[in-house]
C-alpha positions as CSV (number, residue, x, y, z in Angstrom):
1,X,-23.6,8.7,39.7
2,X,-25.5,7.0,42.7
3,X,-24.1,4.7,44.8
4,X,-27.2,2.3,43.7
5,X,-25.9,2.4,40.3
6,X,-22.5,0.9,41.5
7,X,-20.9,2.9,38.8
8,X,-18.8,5.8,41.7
9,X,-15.1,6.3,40.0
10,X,-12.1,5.6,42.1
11,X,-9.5,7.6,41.0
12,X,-6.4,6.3,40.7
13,X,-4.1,9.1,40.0
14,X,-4.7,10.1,36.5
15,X,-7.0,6.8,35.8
16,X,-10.5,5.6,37.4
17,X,-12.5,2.9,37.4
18,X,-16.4,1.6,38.6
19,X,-17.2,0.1,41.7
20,X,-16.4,-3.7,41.4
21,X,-14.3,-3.1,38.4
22,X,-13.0,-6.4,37.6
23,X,-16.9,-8.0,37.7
24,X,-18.3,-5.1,35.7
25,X,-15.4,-5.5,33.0
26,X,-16.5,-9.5,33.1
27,X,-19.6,-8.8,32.6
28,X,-19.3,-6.7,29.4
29,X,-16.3,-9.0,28.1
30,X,-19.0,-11.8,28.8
31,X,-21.4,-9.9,26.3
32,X,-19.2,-9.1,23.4
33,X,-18.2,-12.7,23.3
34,X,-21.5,-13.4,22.5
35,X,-21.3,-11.7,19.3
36,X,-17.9,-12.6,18.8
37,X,-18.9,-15.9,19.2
38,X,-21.5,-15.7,16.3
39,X,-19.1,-13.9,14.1
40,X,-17.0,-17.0,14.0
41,X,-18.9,-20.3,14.4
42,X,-20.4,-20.1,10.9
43,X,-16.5,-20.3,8.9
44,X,-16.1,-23.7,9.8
45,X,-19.5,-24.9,8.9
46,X,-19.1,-23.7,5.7
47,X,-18.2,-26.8,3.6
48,X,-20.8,-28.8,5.8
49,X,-23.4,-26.5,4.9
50,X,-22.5,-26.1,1.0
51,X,-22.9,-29.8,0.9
52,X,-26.2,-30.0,3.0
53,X,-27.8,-27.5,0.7
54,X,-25.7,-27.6,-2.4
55,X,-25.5,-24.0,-2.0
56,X,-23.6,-21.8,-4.5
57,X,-20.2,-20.2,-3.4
58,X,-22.2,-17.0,-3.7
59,X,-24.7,-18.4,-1.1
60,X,-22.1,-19.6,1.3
61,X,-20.5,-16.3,1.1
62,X,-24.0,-15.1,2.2
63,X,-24.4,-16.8,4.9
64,X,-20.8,-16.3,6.3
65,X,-21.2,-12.4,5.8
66,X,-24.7,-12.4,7.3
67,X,-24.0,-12.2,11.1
68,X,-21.4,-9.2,10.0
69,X,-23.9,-7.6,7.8
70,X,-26.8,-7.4,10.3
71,X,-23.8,-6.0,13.0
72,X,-22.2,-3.9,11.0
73,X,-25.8,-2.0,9.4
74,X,-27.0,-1.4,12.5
75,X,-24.2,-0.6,14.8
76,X,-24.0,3.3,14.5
77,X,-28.1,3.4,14.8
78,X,-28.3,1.1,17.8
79,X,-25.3,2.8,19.5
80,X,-27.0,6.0,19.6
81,X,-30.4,4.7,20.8
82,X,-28.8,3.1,23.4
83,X,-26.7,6.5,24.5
84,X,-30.2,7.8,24.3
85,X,-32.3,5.5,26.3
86,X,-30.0,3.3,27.9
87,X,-27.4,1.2,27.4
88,X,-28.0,-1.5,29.6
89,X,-31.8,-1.9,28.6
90,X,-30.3,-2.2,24.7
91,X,-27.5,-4.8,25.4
92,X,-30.6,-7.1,27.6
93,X,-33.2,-7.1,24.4
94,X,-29.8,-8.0,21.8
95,X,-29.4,-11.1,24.4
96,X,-32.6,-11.8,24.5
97,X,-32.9,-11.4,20.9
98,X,-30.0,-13.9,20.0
99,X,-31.6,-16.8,21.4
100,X,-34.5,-17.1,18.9
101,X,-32.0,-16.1,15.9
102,X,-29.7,-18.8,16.6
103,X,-32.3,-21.3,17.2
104,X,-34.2,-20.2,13.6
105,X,-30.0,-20.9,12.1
106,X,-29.7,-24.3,13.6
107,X,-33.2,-25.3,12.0
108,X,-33.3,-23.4,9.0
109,X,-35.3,-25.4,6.3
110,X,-33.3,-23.4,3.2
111,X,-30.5,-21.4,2.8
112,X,-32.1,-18.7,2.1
113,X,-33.5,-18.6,5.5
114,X,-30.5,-19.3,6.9
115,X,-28.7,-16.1,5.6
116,X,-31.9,-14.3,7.1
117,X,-31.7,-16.2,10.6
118,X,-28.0,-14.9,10.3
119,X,-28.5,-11.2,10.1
120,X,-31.2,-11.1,12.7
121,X,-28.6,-12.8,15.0
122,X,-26.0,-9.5,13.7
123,X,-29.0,-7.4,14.8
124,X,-29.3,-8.8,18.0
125,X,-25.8,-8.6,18.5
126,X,-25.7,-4.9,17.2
127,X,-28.2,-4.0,20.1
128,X,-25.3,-5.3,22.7
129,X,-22.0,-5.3,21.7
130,X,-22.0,-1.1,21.0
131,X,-22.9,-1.1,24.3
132,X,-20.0,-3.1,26.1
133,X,-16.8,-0.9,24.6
134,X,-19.6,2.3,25.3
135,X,-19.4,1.4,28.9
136,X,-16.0,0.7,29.3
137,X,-15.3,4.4,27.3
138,X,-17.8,5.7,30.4
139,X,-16.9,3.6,33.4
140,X,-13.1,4.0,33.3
141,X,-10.5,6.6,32.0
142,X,-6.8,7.3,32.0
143,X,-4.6,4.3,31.5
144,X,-7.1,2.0,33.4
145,X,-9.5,2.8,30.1
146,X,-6.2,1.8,27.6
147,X,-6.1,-1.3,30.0
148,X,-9.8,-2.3,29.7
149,X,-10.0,-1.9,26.2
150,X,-6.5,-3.7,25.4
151,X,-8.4,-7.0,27.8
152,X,-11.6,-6.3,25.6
153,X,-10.0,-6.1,22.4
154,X,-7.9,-9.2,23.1
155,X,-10.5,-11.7,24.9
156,X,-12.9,-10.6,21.7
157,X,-10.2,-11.4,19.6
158,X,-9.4,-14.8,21.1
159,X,-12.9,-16.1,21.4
160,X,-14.1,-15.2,17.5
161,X,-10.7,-17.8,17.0
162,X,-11.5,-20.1,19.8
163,X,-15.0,-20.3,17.9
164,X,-13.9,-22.6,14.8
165,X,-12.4,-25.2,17.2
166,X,-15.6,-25.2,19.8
167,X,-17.4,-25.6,16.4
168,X,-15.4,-28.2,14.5
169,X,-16.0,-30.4,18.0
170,X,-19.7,-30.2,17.7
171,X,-19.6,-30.6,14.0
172,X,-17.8,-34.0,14.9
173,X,-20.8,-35.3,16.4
174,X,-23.5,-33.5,15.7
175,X,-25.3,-31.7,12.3
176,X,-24.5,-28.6,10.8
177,X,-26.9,-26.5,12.8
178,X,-25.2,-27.3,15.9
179,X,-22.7,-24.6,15.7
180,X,-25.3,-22.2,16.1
181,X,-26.2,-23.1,19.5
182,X,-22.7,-22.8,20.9
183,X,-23.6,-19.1,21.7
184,X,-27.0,-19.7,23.3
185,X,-25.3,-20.6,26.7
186,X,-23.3,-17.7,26.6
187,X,-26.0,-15.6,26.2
188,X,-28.1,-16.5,29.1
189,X,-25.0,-16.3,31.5
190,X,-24.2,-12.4,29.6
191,X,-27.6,-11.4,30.3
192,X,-27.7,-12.7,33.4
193,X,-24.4,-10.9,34.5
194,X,-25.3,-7.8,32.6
195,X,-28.5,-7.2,34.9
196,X,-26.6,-8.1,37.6
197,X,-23.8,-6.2,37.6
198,X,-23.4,-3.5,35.4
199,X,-24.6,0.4,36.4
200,X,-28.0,1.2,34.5
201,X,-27.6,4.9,33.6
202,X,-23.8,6.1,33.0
203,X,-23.6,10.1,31.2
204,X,-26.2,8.9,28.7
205,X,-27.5,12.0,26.0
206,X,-30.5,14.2,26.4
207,X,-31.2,15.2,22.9
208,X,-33.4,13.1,20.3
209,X,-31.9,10.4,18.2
210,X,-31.9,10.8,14.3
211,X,-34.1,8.3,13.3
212,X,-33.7,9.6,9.6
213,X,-29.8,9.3,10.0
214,X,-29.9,5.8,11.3
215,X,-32.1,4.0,8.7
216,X,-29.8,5.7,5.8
217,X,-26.8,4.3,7.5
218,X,-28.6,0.3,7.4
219,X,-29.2,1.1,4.0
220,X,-25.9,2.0,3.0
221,X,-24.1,-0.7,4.8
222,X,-26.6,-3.1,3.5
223,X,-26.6,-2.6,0.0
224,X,-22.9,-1.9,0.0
225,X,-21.8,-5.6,1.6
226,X,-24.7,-7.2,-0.4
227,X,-23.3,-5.5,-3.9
228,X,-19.6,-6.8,-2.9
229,X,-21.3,-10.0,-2.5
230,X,-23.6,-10.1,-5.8
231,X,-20.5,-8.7,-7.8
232,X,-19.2,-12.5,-9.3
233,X,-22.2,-13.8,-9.7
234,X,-23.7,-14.2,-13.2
235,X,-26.5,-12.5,-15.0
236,X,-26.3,-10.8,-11.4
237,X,-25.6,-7.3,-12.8
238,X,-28.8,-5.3,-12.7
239,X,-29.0,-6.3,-9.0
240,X,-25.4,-5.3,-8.2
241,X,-25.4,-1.5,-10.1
242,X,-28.5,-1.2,-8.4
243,X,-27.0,-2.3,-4.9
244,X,-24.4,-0.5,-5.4
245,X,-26.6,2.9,-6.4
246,X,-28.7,2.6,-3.4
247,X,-25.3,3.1,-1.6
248,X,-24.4,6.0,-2.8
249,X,-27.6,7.8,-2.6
250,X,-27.7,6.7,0.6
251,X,-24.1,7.8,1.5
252,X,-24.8,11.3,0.2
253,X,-28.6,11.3,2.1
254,X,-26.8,10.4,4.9
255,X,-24.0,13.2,4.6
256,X,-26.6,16.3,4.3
257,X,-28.4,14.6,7.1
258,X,-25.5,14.8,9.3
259,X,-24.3,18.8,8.1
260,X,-28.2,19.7,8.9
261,X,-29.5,17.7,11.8
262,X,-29.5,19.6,15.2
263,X,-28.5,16.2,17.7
264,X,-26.5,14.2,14.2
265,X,-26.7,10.4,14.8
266,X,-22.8,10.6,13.4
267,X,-20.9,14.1,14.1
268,X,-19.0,14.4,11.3
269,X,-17.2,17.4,13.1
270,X,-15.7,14.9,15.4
271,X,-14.9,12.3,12.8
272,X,-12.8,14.9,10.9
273,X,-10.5,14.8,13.7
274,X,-7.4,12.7,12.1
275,X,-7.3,10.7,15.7
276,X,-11.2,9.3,15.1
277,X,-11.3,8.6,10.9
278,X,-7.3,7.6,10.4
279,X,-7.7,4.8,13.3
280,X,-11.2,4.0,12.0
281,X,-10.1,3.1,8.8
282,X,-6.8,1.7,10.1
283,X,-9.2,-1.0,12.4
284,X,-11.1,-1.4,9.5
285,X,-8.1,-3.3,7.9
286,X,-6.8,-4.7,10.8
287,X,-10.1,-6.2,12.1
288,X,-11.5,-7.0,8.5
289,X,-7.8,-9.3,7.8
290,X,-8.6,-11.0,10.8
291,X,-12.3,-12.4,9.5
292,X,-11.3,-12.4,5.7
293,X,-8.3,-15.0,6.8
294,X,-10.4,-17.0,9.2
295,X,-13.4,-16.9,6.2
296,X,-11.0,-18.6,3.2
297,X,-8.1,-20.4,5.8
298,X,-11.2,-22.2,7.2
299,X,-12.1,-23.6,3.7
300,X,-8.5,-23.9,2.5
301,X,-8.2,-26.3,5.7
302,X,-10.9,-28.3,4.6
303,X,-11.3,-28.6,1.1
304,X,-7.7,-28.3,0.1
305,X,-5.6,-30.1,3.0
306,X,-8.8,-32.5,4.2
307,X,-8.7,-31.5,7.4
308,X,-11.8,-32.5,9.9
309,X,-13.9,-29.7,11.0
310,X,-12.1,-30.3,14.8
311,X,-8.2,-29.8,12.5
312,X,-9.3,-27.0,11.0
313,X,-10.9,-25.1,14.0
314,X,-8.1,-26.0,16.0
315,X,-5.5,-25.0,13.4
316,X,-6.7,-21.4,14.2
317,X,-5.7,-21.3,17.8
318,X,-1.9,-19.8,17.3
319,X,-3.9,-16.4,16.2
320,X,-6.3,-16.9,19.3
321,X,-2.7,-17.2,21.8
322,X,-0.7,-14.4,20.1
323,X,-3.7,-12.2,20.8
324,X,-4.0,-12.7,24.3
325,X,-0.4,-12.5,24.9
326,X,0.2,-9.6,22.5
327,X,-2.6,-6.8,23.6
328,X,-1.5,-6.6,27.0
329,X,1.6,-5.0,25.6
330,X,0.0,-3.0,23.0
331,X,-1.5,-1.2,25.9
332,X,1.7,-0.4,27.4
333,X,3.3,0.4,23.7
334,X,0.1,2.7,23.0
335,X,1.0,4.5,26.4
336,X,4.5,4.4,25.9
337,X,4.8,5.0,21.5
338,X,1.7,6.3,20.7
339,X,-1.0,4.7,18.7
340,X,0.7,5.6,15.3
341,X,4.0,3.4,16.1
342,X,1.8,0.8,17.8
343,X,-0.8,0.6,14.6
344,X,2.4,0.0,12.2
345,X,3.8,-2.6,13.9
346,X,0.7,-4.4,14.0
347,X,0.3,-3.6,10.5
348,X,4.1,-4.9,9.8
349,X,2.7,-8.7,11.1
350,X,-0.7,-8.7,9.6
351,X,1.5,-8.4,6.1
352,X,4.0,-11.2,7.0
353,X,0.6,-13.1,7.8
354,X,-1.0,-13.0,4.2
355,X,2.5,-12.9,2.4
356,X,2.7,-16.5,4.5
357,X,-0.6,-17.4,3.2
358,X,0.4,-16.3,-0.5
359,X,3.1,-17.7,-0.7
360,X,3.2,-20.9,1.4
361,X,-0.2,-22.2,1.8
362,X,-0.2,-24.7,-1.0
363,X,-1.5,-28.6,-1.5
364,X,0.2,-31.2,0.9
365,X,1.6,-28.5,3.3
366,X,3.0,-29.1,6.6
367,X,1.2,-27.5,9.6
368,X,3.8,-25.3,10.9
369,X,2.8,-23.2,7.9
370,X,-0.2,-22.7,8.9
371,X,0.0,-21.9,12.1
372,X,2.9,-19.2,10.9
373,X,0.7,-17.3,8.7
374,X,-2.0,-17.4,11.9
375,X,0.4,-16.7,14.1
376,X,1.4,-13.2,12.2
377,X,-2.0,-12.4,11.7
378,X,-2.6,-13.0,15.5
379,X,0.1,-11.2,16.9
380,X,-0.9,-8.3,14.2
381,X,-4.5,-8.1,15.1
382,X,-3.5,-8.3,19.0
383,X,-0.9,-4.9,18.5
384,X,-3.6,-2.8,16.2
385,X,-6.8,-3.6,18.1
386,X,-5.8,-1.5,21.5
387,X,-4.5,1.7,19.6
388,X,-7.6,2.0,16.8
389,X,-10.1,1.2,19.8
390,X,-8.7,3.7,22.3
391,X,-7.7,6.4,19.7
392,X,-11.9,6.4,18.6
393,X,-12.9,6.7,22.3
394,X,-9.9,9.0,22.9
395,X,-11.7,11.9,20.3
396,X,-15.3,12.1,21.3
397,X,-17.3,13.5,24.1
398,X,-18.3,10.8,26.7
399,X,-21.7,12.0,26.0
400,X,-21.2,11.4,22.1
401,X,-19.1,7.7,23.1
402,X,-21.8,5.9,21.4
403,X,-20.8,7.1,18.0
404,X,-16.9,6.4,19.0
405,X,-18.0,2.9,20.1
406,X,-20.2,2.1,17.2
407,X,-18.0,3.2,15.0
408,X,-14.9,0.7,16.3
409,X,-17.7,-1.8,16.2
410,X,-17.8,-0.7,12.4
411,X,-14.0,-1.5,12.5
412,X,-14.8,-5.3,13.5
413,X,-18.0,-5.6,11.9
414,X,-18.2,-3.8,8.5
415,X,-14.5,-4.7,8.1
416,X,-15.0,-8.0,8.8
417,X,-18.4,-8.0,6.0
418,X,-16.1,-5.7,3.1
419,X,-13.2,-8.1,3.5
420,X,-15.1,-11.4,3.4
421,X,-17.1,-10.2,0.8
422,X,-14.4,-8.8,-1.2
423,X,-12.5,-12.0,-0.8
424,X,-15.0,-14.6,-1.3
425,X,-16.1,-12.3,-4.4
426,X,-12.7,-13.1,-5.5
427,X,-12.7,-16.6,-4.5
428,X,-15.9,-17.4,-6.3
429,X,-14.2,-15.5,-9.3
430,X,-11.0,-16.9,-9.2
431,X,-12.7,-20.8,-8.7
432,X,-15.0,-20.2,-11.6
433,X,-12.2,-18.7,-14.1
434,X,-9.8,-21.9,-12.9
435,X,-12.3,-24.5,-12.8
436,X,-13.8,-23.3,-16.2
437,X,-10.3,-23.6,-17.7
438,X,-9.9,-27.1,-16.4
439,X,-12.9,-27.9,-17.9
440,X,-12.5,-26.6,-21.1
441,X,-8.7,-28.2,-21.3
442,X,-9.8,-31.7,-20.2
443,X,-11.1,-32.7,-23.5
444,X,-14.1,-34.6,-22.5
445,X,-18.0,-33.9,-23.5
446,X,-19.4,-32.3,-20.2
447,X,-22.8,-30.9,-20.2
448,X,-23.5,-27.3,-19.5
449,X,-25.5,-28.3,-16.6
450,X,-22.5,-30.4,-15.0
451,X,-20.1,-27.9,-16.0
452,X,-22.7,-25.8,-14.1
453,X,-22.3,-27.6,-10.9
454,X,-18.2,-28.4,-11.0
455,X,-17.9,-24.3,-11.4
456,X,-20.0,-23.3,-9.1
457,X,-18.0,-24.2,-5.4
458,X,-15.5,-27.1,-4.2
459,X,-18.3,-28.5,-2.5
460,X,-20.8,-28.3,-5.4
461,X,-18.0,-30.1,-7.6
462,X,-17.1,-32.8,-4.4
463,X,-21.2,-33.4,-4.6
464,X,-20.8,-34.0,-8.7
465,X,-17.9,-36.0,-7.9
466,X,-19.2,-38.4,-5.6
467,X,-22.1,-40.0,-8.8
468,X,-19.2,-41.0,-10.5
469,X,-16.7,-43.9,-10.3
470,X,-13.5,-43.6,-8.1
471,X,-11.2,-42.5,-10.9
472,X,-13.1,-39.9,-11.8
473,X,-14.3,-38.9,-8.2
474,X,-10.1,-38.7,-7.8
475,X,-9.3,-36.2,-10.9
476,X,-12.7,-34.1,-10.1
477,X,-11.6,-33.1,-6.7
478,X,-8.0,-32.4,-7.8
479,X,-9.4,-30.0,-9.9
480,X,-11.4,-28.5,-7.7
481,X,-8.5,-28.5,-5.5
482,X,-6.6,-26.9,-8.0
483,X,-9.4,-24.6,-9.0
484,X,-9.7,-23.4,-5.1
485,X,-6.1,-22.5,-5.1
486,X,-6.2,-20.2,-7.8
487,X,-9.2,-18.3,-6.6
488,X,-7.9,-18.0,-3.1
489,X,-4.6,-16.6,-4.0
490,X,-6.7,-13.5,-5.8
491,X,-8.1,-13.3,-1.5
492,X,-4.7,-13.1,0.0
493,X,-3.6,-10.5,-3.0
494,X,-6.4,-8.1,-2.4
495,X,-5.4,-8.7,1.5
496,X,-1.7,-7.5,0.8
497,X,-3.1,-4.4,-1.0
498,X,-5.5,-3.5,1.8
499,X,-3.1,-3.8,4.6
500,X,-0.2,-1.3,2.2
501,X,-2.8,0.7,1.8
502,X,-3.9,0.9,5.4
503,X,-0.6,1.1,6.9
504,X,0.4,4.1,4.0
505,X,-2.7,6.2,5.6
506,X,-1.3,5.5,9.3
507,X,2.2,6.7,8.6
508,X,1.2,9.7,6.6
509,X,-1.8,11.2,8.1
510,X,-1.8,10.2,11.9
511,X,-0.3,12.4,14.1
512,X,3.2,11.1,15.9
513,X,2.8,10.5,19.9
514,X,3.4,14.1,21.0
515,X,1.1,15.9,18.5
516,X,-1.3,12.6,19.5
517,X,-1.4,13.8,23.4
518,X,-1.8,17.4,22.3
519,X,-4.8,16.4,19.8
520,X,-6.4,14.6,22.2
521,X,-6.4,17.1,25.3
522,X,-7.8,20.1,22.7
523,X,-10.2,17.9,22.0
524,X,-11.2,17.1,25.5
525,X,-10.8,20.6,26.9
526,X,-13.0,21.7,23.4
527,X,-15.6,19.4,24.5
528,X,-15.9,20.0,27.7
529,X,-16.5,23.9,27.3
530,X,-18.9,23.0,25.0
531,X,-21.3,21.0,27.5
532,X,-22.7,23.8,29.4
533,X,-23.5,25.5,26.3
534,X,-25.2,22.0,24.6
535,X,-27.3,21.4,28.1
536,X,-28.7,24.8,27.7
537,X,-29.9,24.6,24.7
């Protein structure tokens, strides 16, 4: 690299780093807070927004699972256009992007454009945020690289649980919308560091990108988080088999793309290796527990304890401080244990986290039980992140790191869209089974059109409430309470099954330290005698 480009490594015994490290790192932290930031905001804003709009569970699920959905389709596609033809020039147009997409959220007129103002801001955020971890893969190596990633992980971590509390303050004083704005700041000080600061041109690919490849990976992630979603609703059917068909056409479209193309936008030879596709699905857990818990904790909070939107986002911050403290170790455990040990023991707290949640989180509880079942999930989350990010980057080519760091965007980002989905499908599920029940059992003569509105969400049933006299207002919303907490306790369930599930793939089929270390230097020395042979071609 050229001097100009400020990107010359310094080795450091076995590690290196850019020119002005510590800025460059700040710079790319800067811009995947951005889309952190916009992962989280919306959580809070829920019940606000469900009342504003008398939107449907279904709808709010939408709209929390939009941002993620827009990230998570376009991630792998985006990731390789930007190895192609720059990385830098594709993280400046996603900042540029997100400014008009949060604006058209903070106005939207209907909730439907709300959901669509939602995944253009995932879009705009899947243009940058591939970029930042693709750069850090490229800039540094060695332990410096495990560092980098562990302050990345972490910082991205902290923010997307910093972002209920920054939101529940402007929801305080301002409308709904607000919280939309809260990244638009960000943005322009990203953008503004990103030209700045960080190299233009770092080992980026020669060959085309697979255009076919990348719009049959949107369709499958689309259609897949939108059938999850469209699952509970009624008369809904048609449109979930077919959802759900698209996917799999798609999947299999997009696996004989990927055996026959000549430059594959995903190399399935290098996601075979059991250091790439165990930790991808392992951060697929880990990430998506993080989002699912902050997605239903957030309306627990709110609907069921009746705390204010500036309670509940601040009720989040013992996950926010366990991260930070906790990733700076999981880089020294990674380098010390391996990622295998490291993943399990951030798997072991994630479980105590929704085994908290499923067991303690009940009407009338005290805080400190909260803040427990955070707290595990925090400290999880802050152990897991480092070894599934660095073990992706670890396996691929630096040429190919665009695939490795859209793919651990997949981790946060299509984890974070399955789990919400699959637990506010289960949510809206469970609420419309209890608060059916209730109905049924309470003996009086409701209409089909108000039973209609009590089963449809808590803040659908808090809006029916609030036409009728205080006694009845009082034994509505206790149902609704009630309701709420059998649906969500289907969510934490499906959460304990997810994480076994996860944490049984780890232990079986990822290699132990040693064999780890030996993986990963055939794969670099496998790599790197096939270069010469790819460039002249």
């Amino acid at each position: 690299m050229s001097p100009e480009g400020g990107s010359t490594a310094v080795a450091a015994g076995s590690s290196s780093s850019p020119k002005r490290a510590g800025i460059v790192l700040a710079s790319l932290i800067a811009v995947a807070a951005v889309a952190n930031l916009g992962l989280a905001v919306a959580n809070v804003a829920l019940p606000s927004i469900g009342a504003h709009f008398d939107a449907s569970q279904t709808a709010l699920d939408l709209v929390a699972v939009g941002y993620s959905l827009g990230l998570a389709a376009s991630v792998l596609y985006f990731g390789a256009i930007g190895d192609r033809y720059g990385r830098k020039l594709l993280l400046a147009i996603g900042m540029v992007v997100t400014i008009p997409a949060d604006c058209l959220a903070a106005w939207a007129p209907s909730i439907g454009v709300l959901f669509g103002a939602r995944v253009l801001g995932g879009l705009a955020a899947g243009m940058a945020y591939p970029t930042t971890l693709a750069l850090i893969t490229a800039l540094w190596s060695g332990p410096a690289r495990t560092k980098a990633i562990a302050l990345w992980a972490a910082t991205g971590g902290a923010i997307a649980s910093l972002g209920p509390l920054c939101a529940g303050i402007l929801l305080e004083h301002y409308w709904w919308g607000s919280v939309f704005l809260l990244t638009l700041p960000l943005a322009v000080i990203a953008l503004v560091m990103a030209l700045k600061f960080v190299p233009s041109h770092v080992n980026e690919a020669e060959e085309p990108v697979d255009n076919l490849g990348g719009i049959l990976s949107i369709a499958l992630v689309g259609a897949l988080i939108l059938g999850i979603n469209f699952a509970p609703v009624p008369n809904a059917t048609t449109l979930t088999l077919v959802l759900f068909a698209i996917a799999a056409v798609s999947l299999v479209l997009f696996y004989i793309r990927q055996r026959r193309a000549a430059n594959p936008l995903y190399d399935l030879h290098t996601a075979a290796r059991p250091t790439f596709w165990v930790a991808a699905c392992a951060g697929l857990i880990v990430f998506g527990s993080l989002m699912g818990a902050m997605f239903i904790g957030q309306q627990f909070l709110q609907n069921v304890l009746d705390y204010s939107t500036v309670e509940a986002g601040a009720a989040i911050l013992p996950a926010a401080a366990c991260m930070v403290v906790v990733a700076p170790r999981s880089a020294k455990l990674v380098e010390a244990r391996g990622a295998r040990f490291t993943l399990l023991f951030g798997y072991v707290f994630v479980l105590l986290g929704f085994l908290t949640m499923l067991l303690l989180w009940k009407e009338n509880i005290a805080y400190w039980k909260v803040a427990l079942g955070y707290a595990f999930v925090g400290i999880g989350v802050g152990l897991a992140g480092t070894p599934a990010s660095h073990s992706l980057t670890g396996s691929v080519p630096v040429k190919r790191v665009g695939m490795a760091s859209g793919t651990a965007d997949l981790q946060r980002d299509l984890g974070g869209a399955v789990m919400q989905s699959i637990f506010g499908a289960l949510l809206t599920a469970g609420y419309a089974s209890a608060a059916g029940a209730l109905v049924s059992s309470s003996g009086k003569n409701i209409t089909s059109s108000t039973q209609a509105e009590l089963t449809k969400s808590f803040s659908s049933a808090a809006d029916t409430a609030s036409r009728y006299p205080p006694n009845v207002q009082d034994n509505i919303i206790a149902g609704a309470k009630t309701a709420f907490l059998q649906g969500d306790q289907w969510a934490y369930l499906a959460g304990i099954v997810a994480v076994l599930l996860g944490a049984a793939l780890v232990y079986f089929m990822f290699p132990k330290r040693d064999d780890e270390q030996r993986l990963l230097a055939s794969y670099a020395s496998e790599d790197s005698a096939a270069e010469p042979a790819g460039a002249a071609t």
